[in-house]
C-alpha positions as CSV (number, residue, x, y, z in Angstrom):
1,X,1.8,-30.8,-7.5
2,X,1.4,-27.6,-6.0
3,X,-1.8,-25.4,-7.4
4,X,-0.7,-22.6,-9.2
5,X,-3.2,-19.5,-9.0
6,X,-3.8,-17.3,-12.1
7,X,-4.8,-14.2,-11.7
8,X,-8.3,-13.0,-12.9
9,X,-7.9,-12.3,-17.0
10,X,-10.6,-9.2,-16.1
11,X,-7.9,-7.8,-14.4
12,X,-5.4,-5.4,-17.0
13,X,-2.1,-5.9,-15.8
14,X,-0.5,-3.3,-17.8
15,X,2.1,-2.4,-15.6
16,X,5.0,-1.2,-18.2
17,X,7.5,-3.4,-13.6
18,X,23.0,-15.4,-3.0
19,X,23.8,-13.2,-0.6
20,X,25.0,-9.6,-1.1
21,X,28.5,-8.3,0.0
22,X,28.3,-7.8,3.7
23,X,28.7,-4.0,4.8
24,X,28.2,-2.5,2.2
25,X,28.7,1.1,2.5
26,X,25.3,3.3,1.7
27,X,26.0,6.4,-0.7
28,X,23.8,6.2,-3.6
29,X,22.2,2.9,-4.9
30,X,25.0,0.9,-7.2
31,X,25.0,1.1,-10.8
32,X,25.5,-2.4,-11.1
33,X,24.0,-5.4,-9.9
34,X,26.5,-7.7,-8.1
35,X,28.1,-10.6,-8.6
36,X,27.1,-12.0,-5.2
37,X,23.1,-11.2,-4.2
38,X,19.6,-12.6,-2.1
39,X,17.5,-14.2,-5.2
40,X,17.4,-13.9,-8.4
41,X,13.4,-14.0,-10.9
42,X,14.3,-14.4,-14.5
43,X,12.4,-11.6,-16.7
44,X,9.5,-12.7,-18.7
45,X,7.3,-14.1,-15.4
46,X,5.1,-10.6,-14.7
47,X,2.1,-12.9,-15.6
48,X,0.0,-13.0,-12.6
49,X,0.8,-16.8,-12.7
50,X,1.8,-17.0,-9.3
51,X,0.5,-18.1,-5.4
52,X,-0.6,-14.3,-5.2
53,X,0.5,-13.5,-2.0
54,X,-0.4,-17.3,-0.5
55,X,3.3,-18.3,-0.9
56,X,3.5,-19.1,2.8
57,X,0.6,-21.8,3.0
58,X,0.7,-23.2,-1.1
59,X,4.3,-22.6,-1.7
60,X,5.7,-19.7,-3.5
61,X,5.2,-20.4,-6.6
62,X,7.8,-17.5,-9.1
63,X,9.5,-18.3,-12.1
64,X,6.5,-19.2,-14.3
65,X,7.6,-17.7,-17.6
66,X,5.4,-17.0,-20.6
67,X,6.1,-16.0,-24.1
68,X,4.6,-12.9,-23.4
69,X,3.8,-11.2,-20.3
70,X,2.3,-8.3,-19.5
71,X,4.9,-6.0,-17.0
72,X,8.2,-4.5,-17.3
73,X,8.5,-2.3,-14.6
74,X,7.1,-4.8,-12.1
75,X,9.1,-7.6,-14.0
76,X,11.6,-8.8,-10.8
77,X,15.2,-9.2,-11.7
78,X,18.0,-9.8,-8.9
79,X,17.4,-8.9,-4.9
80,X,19.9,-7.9,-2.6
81,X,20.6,-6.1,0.4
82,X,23.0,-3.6,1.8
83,X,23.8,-2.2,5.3
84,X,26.4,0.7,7.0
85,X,26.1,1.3,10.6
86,X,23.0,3.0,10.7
87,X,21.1,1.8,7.9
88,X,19.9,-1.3,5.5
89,X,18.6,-1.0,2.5
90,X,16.9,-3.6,0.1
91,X,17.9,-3.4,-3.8
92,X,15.0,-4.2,-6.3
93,X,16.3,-4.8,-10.1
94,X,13.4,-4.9,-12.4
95,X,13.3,-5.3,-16.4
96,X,12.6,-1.5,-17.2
97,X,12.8,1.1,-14.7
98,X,9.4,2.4,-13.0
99,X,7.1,3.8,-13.0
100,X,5.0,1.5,-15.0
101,X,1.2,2.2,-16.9
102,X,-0.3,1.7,-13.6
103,X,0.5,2.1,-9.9
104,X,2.8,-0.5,-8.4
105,X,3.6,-1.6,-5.2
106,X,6.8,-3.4,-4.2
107,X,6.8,-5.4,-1.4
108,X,10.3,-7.2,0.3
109,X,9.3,-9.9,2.9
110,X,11.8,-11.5,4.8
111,X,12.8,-12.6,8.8
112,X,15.5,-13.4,11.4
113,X,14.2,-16.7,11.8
114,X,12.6,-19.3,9.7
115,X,9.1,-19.3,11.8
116,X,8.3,-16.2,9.9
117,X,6.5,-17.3,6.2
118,X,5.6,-14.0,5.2
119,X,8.8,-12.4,6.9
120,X,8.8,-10.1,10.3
121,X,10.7,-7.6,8.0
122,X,9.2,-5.8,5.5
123,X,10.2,-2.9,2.8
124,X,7.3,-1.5,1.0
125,X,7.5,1.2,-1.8
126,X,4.2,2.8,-3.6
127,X,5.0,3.8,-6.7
128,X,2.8,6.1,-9.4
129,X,1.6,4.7,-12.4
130,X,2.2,7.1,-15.7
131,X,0.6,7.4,-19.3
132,X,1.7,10.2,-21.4
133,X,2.5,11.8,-18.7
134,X,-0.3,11.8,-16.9
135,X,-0.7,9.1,-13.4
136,X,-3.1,6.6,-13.2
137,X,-4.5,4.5,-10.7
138,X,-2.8,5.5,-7.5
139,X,-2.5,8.5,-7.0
140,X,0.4,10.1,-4.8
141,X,4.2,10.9,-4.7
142,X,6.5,7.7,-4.8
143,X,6.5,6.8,-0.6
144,X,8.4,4.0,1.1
145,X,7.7,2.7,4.4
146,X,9.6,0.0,6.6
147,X,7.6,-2.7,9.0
148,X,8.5,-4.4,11.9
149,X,5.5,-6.9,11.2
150,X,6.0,-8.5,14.6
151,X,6.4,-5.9,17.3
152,X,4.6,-3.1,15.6
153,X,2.0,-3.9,12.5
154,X,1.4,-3.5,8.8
155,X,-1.2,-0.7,8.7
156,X,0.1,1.6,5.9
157,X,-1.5,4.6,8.3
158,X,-0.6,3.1,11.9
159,X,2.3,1.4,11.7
160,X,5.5,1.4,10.1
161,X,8.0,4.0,9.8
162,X,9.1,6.1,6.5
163,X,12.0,4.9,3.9
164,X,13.1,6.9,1.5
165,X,13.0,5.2,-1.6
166,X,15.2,5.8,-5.0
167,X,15.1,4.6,-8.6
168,X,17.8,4.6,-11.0
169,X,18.8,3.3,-14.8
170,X,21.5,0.6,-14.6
171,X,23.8,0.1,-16.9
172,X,22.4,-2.6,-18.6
173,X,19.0,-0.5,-18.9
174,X,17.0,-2.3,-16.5
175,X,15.9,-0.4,-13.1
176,X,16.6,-0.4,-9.7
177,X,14.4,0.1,-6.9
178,X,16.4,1.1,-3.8
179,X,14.6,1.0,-0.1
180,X,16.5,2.5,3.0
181,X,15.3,2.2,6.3
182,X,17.2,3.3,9.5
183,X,18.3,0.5,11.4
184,X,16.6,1.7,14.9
185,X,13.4,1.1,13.1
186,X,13.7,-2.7,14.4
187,X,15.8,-5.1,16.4
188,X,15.4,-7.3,13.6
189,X,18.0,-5.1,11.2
190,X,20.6,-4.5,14.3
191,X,24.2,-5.0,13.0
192,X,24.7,-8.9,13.6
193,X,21.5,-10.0,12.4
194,X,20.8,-12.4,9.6
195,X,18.0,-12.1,7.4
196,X,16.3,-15.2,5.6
197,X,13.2,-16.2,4.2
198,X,13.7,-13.1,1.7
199,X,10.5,-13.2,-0.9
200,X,9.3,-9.7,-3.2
201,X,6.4,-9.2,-4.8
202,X,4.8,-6.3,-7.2
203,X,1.7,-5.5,-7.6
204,X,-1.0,-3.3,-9.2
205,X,-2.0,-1.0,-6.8
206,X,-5.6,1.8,-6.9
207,X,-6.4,4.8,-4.7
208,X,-4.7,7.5,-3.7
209,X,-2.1,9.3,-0.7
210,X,-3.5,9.7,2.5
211,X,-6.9,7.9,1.5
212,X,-8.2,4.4,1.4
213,X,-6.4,2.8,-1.4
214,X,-6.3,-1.1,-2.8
215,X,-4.1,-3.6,-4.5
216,X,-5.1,-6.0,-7.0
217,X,-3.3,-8.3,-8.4
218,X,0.4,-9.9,-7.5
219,X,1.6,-9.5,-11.2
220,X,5.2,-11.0,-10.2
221,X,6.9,-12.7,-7.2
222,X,10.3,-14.5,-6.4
223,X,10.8,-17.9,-4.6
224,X,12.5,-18.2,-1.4
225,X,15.9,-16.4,-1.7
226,X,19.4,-17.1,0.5
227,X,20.6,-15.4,3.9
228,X,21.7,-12.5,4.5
229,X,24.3,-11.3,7.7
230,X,24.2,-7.4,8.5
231,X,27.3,-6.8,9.2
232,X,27.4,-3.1,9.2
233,X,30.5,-1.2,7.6
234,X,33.3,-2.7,6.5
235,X,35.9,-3.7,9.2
236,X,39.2,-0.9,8.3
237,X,42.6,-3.0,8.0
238,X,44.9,-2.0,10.1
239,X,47.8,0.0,9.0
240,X,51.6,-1.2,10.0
241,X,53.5,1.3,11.7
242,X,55.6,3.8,9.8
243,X,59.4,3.2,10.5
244,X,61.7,5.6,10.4
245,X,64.1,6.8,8.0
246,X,66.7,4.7,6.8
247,X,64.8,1.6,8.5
248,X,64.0,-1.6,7.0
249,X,61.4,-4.3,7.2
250,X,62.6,-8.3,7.8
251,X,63.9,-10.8,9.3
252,X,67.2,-11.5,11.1
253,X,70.0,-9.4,8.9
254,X,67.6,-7.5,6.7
255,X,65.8,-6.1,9.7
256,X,66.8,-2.9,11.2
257,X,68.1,0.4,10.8
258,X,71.2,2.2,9.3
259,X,73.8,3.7,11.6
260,X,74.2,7.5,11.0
261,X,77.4,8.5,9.7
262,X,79.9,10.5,11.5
């Protein structure tokens, strides 16, 4: 058996945090989750009981549910991916919107090949923690930032390039965490790729923008979750010719046009 890690009871984790249709078009993140998507972390598991962040030596170790835990907005729902023609964005569903009590960060790992444990592609959001209005922890405006782990780096200050990040109410009231990254930011999300490997995490994050900051604990994580192909935007279907008046469609007597008259 597999040792599962528990996070350090010292530390408060009071954060309050398949395979998706292929091309889908980017407009604003969905309102729904889909039928079809990446992974899927039942609610209930934003324990810290979890490999915390070891996954790719130990095992990733999600889905250990308590009675009670301690997170909603870093409580991981359903993962899935979109794409267009110029950019790919990675969809987040979590039990209650954020921002949680305390700062969160969201990490998406995932690859092109299966060499990668902790994933060559990488969407990261920082998000601000709030109590009565009032942020904690991290200090800074809600920043997103996409990695090409492999030919660049993961220095939040060196490497990487910006995402724009979005978070909306579903219908169902839980939240959705959208990241969207250009696809020139990598050869890894070029139209044709497929993704796999695809693991997130959340976790409870200190500091403050543009100055050393630190996370602490992994408070939730997923297992391994299924491929994904980007296949850009939707192939149009082609449309049959017009014919002209007084023309019909067919075959053998029903094909054809009437004779004009006089």
């Amino acid at each position: 058996m597999k040792r599962l890690v528990i996070a350090v009871a010292s530390i408060a984790l009071l954060a309050s945090g398949l395979y998706a249709p292929v091309g889908a078009k980017q407009t604003e993140p969905p309102t729904t989750v889909p039928d079809t998507v990446v992974l899927e972390d039942p609610f209930g598991d934003a324990n810290g009981l979890n490999d915390q962040g070891r996954g790719g030596t130990i095992g990733f170790q999600g889905d250990n549910t308590t009675p009670v835990d301690a997170g909603n907005a870093s409580d991981i729902g359903k993962v899935w991916f979109t794409d267009d023609a110029t950019t790919i964005s990675a969809h987040i569903q979590t039990e209650l919107p954020p921002p949680g009590s305390q700062g969160l960060r969201y990490d998406v790992y995932t690859a092109t090949n299966d060499d990668s444990a902790l994933g060559c592609v990488r969407f990261v959001a920082f998000i601000a923690g709030v109590t009565q209005g009032q942020t904690t922890t991290w200090q800074g405006p809600d920043t997103a930032k996409f990695f090409d782990a492999c030919n660049d780096g993961t220095d939040w200050f060196a490497n990487g390039v910006e995402a724009e990040v979005k978070i909306t109410e579903l219908e169902d009231g839980t939240g959705l965490l959208t990241i969207t990254a250009s696809k020139d930011a990598s050869p890894f999300v070029a139209t044709g790729q497929t993704l796999t490997g695809t693991t997130v995490t959340s976790r409870a994050i200190v500091g403050a923008d543009e100055v050393f900051w630190g996370t602490i604990a992994y408070i939730d994580n997923t297992k391994v979750g299924a491929d994904y192909l980007i296949a850009g935007p939707p192939v149009p279907e082609e449309e049959e010719p017009k014919l002209p008046p007084g023309c019909k469609k067919g075959k053998g007597k029903k094909k054809g046009c009437k004779k004009k008259e006089g």
